[in-house]
C-alpha positions as CSV (number, residue, x, y, z in Angstrom):
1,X,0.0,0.0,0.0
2,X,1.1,4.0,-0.5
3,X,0.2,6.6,-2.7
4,X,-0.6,6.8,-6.1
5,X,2.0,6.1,-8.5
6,X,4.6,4.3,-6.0
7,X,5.1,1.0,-7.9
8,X,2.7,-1.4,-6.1
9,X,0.8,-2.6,-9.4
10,X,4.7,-3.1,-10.9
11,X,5.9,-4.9,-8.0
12,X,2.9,-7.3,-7.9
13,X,3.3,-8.1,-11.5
14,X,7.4,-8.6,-10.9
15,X,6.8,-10.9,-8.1
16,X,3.8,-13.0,-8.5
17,X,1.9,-14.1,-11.9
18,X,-0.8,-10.8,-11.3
19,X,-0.9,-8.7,-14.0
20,X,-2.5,-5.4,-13.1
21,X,-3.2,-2.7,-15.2
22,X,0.5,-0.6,-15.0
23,X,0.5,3.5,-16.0
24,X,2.5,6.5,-15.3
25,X,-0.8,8.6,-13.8
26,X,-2.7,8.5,-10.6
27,X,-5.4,5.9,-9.9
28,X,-4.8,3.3,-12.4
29,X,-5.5,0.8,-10.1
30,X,-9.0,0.8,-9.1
31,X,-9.4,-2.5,-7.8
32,X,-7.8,-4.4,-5.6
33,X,-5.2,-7.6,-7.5
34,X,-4.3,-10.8,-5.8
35,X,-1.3,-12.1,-6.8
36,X,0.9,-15.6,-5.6
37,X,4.4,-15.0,-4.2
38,X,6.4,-18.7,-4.7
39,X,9.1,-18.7,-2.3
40,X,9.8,-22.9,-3.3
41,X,8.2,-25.2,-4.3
42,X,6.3,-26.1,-0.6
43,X,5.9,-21.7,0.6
44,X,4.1,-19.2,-1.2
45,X,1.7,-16.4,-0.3
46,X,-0.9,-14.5,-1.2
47,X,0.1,-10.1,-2.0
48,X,-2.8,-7.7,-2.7
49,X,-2.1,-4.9,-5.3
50,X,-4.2,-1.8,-3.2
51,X,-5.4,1.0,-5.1
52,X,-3.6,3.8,-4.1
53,X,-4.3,6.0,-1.0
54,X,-4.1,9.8,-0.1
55,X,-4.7,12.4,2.9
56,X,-8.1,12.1,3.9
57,X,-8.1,8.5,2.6
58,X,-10.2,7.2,5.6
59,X,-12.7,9.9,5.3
60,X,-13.8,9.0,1.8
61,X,-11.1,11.3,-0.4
62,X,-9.4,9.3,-3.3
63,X,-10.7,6.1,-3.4
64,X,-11.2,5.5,0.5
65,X,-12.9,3.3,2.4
66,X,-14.1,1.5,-0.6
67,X,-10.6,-0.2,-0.2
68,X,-9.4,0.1,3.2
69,X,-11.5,-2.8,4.1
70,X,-9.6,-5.0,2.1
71,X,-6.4,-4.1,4.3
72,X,-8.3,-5.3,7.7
73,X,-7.7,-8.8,6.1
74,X,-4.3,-8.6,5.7
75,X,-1.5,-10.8,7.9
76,X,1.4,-8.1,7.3
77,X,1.0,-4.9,5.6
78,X,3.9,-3.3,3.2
79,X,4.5,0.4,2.8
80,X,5.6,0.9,-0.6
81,X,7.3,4.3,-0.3
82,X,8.5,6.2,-3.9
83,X,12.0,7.3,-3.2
84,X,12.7,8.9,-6.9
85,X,12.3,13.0,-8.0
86,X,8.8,12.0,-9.1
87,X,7.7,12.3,-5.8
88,X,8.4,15.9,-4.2
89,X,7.2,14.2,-0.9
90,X,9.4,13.6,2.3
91,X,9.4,9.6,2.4
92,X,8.9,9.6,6.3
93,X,5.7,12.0,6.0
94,X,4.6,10.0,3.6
95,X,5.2,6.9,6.1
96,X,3.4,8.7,8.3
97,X,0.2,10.0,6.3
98,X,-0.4,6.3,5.3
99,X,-0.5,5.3,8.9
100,X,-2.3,7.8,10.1
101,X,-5.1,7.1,7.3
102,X,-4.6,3.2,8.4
103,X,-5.6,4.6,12.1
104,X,-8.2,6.8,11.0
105,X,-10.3,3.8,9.3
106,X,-9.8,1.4,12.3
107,X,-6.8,1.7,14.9
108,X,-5.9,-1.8,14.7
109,X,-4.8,-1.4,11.5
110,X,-1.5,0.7,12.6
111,X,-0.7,-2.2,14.6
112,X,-0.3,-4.7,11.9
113,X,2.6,-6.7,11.5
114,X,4.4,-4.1,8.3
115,X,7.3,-3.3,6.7
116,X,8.5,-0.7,4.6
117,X,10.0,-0.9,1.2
118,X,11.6,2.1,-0.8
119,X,10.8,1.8,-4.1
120,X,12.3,3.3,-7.3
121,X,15.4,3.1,-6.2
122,X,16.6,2.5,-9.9
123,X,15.5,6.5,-10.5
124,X,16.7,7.9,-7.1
125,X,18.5,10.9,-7.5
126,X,19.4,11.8,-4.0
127,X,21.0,8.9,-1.6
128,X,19.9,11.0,1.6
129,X,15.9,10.4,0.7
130,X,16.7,6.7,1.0
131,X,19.4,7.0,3.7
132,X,16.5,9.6,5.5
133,X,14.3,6.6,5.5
134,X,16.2,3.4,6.3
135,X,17.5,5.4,9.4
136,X,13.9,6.7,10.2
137,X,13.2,2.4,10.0
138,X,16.4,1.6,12.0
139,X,15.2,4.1,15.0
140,X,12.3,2.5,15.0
141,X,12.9,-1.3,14.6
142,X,10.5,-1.5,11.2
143,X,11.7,-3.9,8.7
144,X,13.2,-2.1,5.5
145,X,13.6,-2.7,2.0
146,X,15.3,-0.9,-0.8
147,X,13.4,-2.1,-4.0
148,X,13.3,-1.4,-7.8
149,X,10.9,-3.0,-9.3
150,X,11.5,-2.7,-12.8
151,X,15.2,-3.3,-12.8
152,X,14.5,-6.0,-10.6
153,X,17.4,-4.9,-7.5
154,X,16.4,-6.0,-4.2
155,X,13.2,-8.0,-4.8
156,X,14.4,-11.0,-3.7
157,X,15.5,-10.1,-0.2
158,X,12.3,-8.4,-0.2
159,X,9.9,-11.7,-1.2
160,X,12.2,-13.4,1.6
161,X,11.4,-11.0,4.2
162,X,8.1,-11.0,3.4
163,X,7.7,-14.2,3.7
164,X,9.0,-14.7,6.9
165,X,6.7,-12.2,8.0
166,X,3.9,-13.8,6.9
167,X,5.1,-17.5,8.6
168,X,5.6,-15.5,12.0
169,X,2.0,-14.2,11.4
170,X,0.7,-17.8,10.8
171,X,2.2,-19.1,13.6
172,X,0.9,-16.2,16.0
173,X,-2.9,-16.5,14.9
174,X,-2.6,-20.7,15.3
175,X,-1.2,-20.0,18.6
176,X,-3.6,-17.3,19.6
177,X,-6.7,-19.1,18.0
């Protein structure tokens, strides 16, 4: 999940068999794509391609709560966060926007199990936006990820650490159930 235009659709298509509608403008997405993640031949999980969210996201603004539901369902949750000049944002407000819309819809959603992956790193001009954000991680004990998804760089210790992720989350709902 993140905003508009971070790479989620081009991720899911990279690491699973999903093939999502892929554009260069702002809500091309606009429904939710499940796509299988093989680890081997005996692990694999399930990643949902999110329509993109905004400020104001759990109020109705963008696409909204129409798709924030889908998240509740979700074992681990991945902030996609776009790293590149494309994106004038600060990557940590933008970490923090997206969780505060997660909290807005239902506070048990900022509690998920998550990690955060910058993405474009392939058209990342300026090191310190990344180094600003794996620091910002660091400090905070969040899993991170430096990921292009169209070169390809980093998506396997990504699909790894997602994975893992998702076992510990099995194992915590059998145990808890």
């Amino acid at each position: 999940m993140g905003y508009p235009n971070v790479g989620k659709s081009t991720l899911i298509a990279r690491i699973s068999a999903a093939r999502p509608k892929i554009a260069d403008y702002p809500f091309t997405t606009l429904e939710p794509h499940l796509g299988v993640v093989s680890i081997d031949e005996f692990d694999s999980f399930v990643v949902a391609d999110i329509p993109g969210l905004i400020e104001g996201a759990h109020q109705g603004h963008g696409l909204g709560t129409r798709f924030l539901r889908h998240i509740e369902r979700t074992r681990l949750l991945v902030h996609l966060i776009d790293v590149s000049p494309a994106s004038d944002r600060d990557p940590v407000q933008d970490y923090h926007v997206i969780l505060g819309e997660l909290a807005g819809f239902n506070p048990k959603l900022a509690e998920k199990p998550s990690l955060v992956v910058a993405s474009k790193i392939d058209a990342a001009q300026n090191p310190e936006r990344i180094e600003k954000l794996e620091s910002f991680c660091r400090e905070r004990g969040l899993p991170f990820f430096a990921i292009s998804a169209v070169t390809g760089a980093g998506l396997d210790p990504l699909k790894f650490g997602m994975a893992e992720r998702v076992r510990e989350a099995r194992l915590q709902q059998t145990a808890t159930a």
